[in-house]
C-alpha positions as CSV (number, residue, x, y, z in Angstrom):
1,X,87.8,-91.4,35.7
2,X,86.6,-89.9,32.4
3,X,83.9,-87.5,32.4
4,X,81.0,-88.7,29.9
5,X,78.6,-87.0,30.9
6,X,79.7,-83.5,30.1
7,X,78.4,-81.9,27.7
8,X,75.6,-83.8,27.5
9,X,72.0,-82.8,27.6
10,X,69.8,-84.6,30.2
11,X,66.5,-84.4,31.1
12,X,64.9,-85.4,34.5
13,X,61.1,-85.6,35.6
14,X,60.3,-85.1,39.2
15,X,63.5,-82.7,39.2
16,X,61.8,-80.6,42.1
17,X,62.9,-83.1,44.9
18,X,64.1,-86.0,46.3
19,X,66.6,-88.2,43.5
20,X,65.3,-86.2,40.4
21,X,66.7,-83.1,42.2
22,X,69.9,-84.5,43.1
23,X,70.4,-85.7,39.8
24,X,70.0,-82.7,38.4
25,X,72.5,-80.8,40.7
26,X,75.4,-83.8,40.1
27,X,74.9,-84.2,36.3
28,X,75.1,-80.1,35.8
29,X,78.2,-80.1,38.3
30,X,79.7,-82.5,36.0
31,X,79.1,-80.3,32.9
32,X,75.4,-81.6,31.4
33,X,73.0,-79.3,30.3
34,X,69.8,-80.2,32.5
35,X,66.4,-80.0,31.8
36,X,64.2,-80.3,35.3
37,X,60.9,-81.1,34.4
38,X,58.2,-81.3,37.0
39,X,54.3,-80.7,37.9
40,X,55.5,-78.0,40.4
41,X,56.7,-75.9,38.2
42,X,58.1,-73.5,40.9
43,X,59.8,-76.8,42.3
44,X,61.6,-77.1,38.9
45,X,62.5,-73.4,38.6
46,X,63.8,-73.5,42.0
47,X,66.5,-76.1,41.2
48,X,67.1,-74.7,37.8
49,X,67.9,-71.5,39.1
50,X,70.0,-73.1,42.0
51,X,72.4,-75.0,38.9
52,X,72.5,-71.9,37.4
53,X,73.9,-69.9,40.3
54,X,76.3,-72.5,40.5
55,X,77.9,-71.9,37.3
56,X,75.6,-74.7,35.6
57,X,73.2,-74.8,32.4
58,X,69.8,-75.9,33.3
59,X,66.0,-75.3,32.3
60,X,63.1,-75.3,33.7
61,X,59.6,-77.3,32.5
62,X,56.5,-77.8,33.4
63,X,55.1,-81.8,32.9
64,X,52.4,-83.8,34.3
65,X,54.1,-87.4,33.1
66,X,50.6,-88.7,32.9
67,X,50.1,-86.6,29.9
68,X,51.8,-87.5,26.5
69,X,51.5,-84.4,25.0
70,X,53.2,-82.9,28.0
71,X,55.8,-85.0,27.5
72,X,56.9,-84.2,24.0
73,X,57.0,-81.1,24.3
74,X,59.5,-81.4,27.7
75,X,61.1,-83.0,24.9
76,X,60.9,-80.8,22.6
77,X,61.9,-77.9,25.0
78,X,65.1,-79.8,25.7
79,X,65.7,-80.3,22.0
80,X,65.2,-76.2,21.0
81,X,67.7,-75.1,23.8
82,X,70.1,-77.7,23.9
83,X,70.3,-79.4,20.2
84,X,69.3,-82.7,21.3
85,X,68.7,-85.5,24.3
86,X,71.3,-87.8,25.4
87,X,69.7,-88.8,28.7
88,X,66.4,-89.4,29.7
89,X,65.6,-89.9,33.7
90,X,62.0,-91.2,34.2
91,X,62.4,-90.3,37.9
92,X,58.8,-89.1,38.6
93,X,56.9,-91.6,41.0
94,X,54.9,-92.1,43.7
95,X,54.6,-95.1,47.0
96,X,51.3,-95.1,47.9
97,X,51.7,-98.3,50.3
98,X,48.6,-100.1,51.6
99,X,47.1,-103.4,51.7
100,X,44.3,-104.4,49.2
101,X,42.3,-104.6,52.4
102,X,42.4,-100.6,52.7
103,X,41.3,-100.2,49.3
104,X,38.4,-97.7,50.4
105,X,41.3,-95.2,50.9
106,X,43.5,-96.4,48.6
107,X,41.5,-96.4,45.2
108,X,42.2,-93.2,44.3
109,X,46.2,-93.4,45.1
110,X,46.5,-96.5,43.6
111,X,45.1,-95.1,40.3
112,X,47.9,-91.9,40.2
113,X,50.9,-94.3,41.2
114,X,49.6,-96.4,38.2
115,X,49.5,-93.0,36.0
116,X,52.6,-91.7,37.6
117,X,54.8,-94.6,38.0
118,X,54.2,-96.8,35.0
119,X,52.7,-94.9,32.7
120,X,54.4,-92.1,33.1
121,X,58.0,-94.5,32.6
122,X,56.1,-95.3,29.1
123,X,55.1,-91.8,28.4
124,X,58.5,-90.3,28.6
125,X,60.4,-93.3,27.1
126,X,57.7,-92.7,24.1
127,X,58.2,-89.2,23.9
128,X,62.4,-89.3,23.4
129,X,62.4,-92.2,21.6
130,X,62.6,-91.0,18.1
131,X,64.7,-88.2,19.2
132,X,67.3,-90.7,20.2
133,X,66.9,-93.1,17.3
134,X,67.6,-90.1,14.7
135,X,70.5,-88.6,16.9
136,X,72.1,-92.1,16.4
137,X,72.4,-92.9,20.4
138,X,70.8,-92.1,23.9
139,X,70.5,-93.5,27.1
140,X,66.9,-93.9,28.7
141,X,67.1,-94.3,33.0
142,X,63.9,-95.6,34.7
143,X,63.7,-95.4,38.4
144,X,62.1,-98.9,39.5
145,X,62.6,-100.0,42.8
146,X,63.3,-103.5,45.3
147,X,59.5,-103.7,45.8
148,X,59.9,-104.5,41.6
149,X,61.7,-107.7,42.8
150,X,59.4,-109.6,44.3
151,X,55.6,-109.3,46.0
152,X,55.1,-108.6,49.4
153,X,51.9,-108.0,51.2
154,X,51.0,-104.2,51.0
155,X,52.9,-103.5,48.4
156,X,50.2,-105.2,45.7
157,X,49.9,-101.9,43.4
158,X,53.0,-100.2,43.9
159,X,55.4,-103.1,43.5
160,X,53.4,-104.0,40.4
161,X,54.0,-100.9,38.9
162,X,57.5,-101.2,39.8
163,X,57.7,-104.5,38.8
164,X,56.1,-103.5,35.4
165,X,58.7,-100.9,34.5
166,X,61.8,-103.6,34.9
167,X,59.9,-105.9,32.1
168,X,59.2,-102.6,30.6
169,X,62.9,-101.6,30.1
170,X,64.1,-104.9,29.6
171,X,62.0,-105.1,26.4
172,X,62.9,-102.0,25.8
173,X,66.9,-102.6,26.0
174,X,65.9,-105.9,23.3
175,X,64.2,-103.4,20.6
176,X,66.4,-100.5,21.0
177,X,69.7,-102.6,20.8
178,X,72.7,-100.3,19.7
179,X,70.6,-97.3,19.4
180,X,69.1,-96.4,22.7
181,X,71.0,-97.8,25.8
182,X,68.2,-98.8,29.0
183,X,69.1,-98.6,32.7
184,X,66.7,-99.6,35.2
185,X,67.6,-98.2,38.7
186,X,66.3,-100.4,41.9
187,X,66.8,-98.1,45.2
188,X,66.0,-99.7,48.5
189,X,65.0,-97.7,51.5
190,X,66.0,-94.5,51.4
191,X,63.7,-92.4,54.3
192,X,65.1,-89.2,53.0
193,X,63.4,-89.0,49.7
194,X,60.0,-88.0,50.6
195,X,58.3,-90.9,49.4
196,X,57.3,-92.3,52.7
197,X,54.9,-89.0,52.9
198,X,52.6,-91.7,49.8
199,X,52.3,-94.3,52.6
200,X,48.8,-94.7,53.1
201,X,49.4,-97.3,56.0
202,X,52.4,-97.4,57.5
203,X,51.8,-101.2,58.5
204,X,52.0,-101.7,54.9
205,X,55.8,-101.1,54.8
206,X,56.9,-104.3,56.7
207,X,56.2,-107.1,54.1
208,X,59.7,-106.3,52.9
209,X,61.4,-106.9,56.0
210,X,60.4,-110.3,56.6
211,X,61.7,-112.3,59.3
212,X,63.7,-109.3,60.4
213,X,60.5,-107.1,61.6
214,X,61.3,-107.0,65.2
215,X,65.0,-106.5,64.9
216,X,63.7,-103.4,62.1
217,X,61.1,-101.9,64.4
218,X,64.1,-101.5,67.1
219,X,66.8,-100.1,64.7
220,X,63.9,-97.7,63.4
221,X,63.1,-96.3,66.7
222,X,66.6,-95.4,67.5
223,X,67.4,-93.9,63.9
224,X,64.4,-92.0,64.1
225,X,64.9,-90.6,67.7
226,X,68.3,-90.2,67.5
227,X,69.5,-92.2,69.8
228,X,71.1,-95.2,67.1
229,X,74.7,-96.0,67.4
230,X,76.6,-93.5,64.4
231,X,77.6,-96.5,62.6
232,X,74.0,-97.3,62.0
233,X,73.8,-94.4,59.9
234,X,77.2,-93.7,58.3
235,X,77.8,-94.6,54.9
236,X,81.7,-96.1,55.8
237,X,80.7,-98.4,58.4
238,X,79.8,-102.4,57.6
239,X,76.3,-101.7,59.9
240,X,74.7,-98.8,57.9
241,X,71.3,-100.2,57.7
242,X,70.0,-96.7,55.6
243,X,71.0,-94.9,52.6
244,X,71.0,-91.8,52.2
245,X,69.2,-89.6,48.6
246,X,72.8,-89.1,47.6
247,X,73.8,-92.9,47.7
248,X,70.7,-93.6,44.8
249,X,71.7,-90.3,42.8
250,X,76.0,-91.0,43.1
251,X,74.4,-94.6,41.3
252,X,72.5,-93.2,38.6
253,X,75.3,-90.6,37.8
254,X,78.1,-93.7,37.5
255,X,75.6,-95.2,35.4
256,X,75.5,-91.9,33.2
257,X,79.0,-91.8,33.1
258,X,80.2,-94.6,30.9
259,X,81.2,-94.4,26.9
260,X,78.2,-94.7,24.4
261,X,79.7,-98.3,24.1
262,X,79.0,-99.9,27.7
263,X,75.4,-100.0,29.3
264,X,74.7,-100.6,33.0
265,X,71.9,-102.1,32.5
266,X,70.2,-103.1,36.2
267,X,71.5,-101.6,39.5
268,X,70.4,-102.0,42.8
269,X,72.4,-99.9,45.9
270,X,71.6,-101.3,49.2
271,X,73.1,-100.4,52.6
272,X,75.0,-102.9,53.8
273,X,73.4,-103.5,57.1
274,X,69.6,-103.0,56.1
275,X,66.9,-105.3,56.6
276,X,65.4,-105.7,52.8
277,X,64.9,-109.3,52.0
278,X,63.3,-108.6,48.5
């Protein structure tokens, strides 16, 4: 397959961890210049430094996503070392899950996810915008997610935000028509991230199972516990009921790697076996 992402100069919030980190490491190992943006700014070094080593180019930024200004000058920082942006990953977000019924300890979470997960998708989309528009082309890559598809009990704030950056996107894709290509990237369960560390009650989780909660709660226990058959948790088996991080970040990278003249515009990656009915 052609390499199209080589050579290009990418930049990434929430590069520290989880699918922003990934990213990072497999669009520098393809040949992009990478600029890992996070709050942890040691976070961001780390992997910088880690693509580097590797033979890679890649930077390292400090950006709060909720702040604007931050996120110009992440642009801007991309811009002075690397000429230009060709892809933009709003990967920075947040899953505080609870039920509106919890909101005494949820206020304050569900007010950051809002800053971090939807505003944040606007703030960095803002801030590269023009950049794009003068270079001629760009792609812009905003991490949504299944709880986006459809509500669920406890998942009221989160999957709004979620749900919010799809319409988001898709407007955007309409205005920036052959300028700035718009991809909106769904993942489904994937444990490994570190996003389950948000959940303010765990309860809150099971909306998007459905009918399939007891058959869920069994798999869980053995996954977790180790005691699940391998083909629950293999990749080339018709049963995997979990991704893994690398599954999400192998989709955003095919989505990277197309010609400036074909946009994948929605994906979702599921595992084949798992218990998601939205």
């Amino acid at each position: 397959m052609t390499n199209y992402v080589q050579g290009k100069s990418v930049v990434v919030t929430g590069a520290g961890s989880g699918f922003g980190k990934l990213i990072s490491q497999k669009a520098a190992a393809v040949g992009a210049s990478v600029t890992c943006s996070d709050i942890d700014s040691d976070a961001a070094e780390a992997v910088a430094v880690e693509i580097r080593r590797d033979g890679g180019q890649a930077q390292a930024c400090h950006a709060d996503v909720t702040r604007p200004t931050d996120m110009r000058a992440l642009v801007s920082a991309a811009v002075e070392t690397f000429g230009r942006v060709d892809i933009m990953i709003n990967n920075a977000g947040i899953m505080p899950l609870a039920f509106v019924a919890d909101h005494e300890i949820a206020q304050d979470a569900w007010s950051r996810c809002i800053d971090i997960n939807l505003k944040g998708v606007i703030n960095g989309s803002v801030a590269v915008y023009d950049q794009m528009v003068a270079q001629g082309q760009g792609q812009i890559i905003n991490i949504a997610s299944i709880f986006g598809n459809h509500p669920v009990a406890g998942s009221a704030v989160y999957g709004a935000t979620k749900a919010a950056i799809i319409h988001f996107s898709d407007a955007l894709r309409v205005e920036a028509r052959g300028k700035i290509k718009v991809t909106t990237i769904r993942p489904t369960g994937v444990p490994g991230t570190g996003l389950v560390a948000g959940v303010l009650n765990p309860n809150a989780g099971m909306g998007i199972v459905g009918h399939f909660a007891q058959a869920f709660h069994e798999v869980a226990a053995k996954v977790y516990t180790g005691t699940a058959p391998a083909e629950w948790t293999d990749p080339g088996s018709i049963e995997c009921v979990y991704l893994q991080p690398e599954n999400i970040a192998d989709a955003m990278l095919y989505a990277m790697n197309q010609p400036w003249g074909i946009s994948i515009a929605d994906m979702t990656v599921r595992a084949s076996g798992e218990y998601n009915i939205i």
